[in-house]
C-alpha positions as CSV (number, residue, x, y, z in Angstrom):
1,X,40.2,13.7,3.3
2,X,42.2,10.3,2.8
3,X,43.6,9.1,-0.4
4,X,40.6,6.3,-0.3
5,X,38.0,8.9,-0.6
6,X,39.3,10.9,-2.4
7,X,36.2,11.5,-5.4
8,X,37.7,10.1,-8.9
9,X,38.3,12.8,-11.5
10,X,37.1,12.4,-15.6
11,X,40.4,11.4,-17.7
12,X,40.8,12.6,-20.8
13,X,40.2,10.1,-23.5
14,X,41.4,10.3,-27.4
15,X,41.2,8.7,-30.4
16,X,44.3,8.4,-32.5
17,X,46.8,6.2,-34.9
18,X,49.8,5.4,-34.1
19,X,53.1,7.2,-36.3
20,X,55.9,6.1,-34.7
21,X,57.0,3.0,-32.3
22,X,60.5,3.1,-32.5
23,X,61.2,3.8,-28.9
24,X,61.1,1.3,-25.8
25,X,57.5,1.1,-24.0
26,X,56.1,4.6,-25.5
27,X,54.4,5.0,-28.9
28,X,53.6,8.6,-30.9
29,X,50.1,8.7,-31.5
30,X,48.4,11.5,-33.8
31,X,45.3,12.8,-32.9
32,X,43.1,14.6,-36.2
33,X,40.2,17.1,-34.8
34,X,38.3,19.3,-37.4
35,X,37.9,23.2,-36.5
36,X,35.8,25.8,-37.8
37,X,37.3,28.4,-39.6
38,X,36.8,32.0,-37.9
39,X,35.9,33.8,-41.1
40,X,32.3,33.4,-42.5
41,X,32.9,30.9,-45.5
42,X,32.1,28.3,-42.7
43,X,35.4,26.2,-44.1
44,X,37.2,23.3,-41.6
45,X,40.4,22.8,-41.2
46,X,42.3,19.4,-40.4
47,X,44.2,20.2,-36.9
48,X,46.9,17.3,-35.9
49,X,48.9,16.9,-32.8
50,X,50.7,14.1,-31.6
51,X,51.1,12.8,-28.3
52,X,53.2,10.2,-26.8
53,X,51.7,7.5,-24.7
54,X,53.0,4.7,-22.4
55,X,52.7,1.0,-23.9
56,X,54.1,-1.1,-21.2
57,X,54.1,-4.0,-24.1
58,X,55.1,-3.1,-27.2
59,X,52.0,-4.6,-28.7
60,X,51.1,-0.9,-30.7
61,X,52.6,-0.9,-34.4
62,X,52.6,1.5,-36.9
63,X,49.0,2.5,-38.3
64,X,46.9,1.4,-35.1
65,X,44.2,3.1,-34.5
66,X,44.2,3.5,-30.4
67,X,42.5,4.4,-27.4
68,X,44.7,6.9,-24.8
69,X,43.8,8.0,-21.6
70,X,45.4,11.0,-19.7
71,X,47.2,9.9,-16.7
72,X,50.1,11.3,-14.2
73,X,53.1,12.7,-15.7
74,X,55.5,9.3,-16.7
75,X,58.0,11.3,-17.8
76,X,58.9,14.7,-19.4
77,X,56.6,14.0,-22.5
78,X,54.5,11.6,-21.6
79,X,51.3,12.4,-19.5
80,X,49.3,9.3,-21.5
81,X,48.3,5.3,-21.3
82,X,47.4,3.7,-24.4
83,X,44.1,2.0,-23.5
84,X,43.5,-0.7,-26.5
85,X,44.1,-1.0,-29.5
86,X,41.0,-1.2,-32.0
């Protein structure tokens, strides 16, 4: 099969807020998902993991709220685009 047909593949999206922007082209976004607890009091618990995502313009700032989208590996940590900003 040739690159041209090769079928495209889902990317990951996420919803997240900026943290940090202090480095050149790549801002830390935080992404907040709510799990279940395993016991049977059927409490939720706030889970947070941040991620660091390509912005080729520096446009993000601190407190976005942004769109990221899984895409090859740029670099060592960052496997992300931001999308847009909302």
């Amino acid at each position: 099969m040739d690159k041209e047909n090769k079928p495209t593949q889902n990317k990951k999206t996420l919803k997240g807020v900026v943290v940090s922007d202090k480095m050149n082209k790549t801002a830390v976004v935080e992404i907040t998902r709510y799990e279940k607890q395993p016991k049977k009091y059927g409490k939720f618990r706030k889970i947070s993991k941040h991620f660091k995502a390509h912005d080729e313009t520096n446009a993000c700032k601190i407190g976005d709220t942004v769109l990221i989208e899984e895409t090859v590996p740029i670099s060592k940590d960052k496997a992300f685009k931001i999308k847009e900003i909302i």
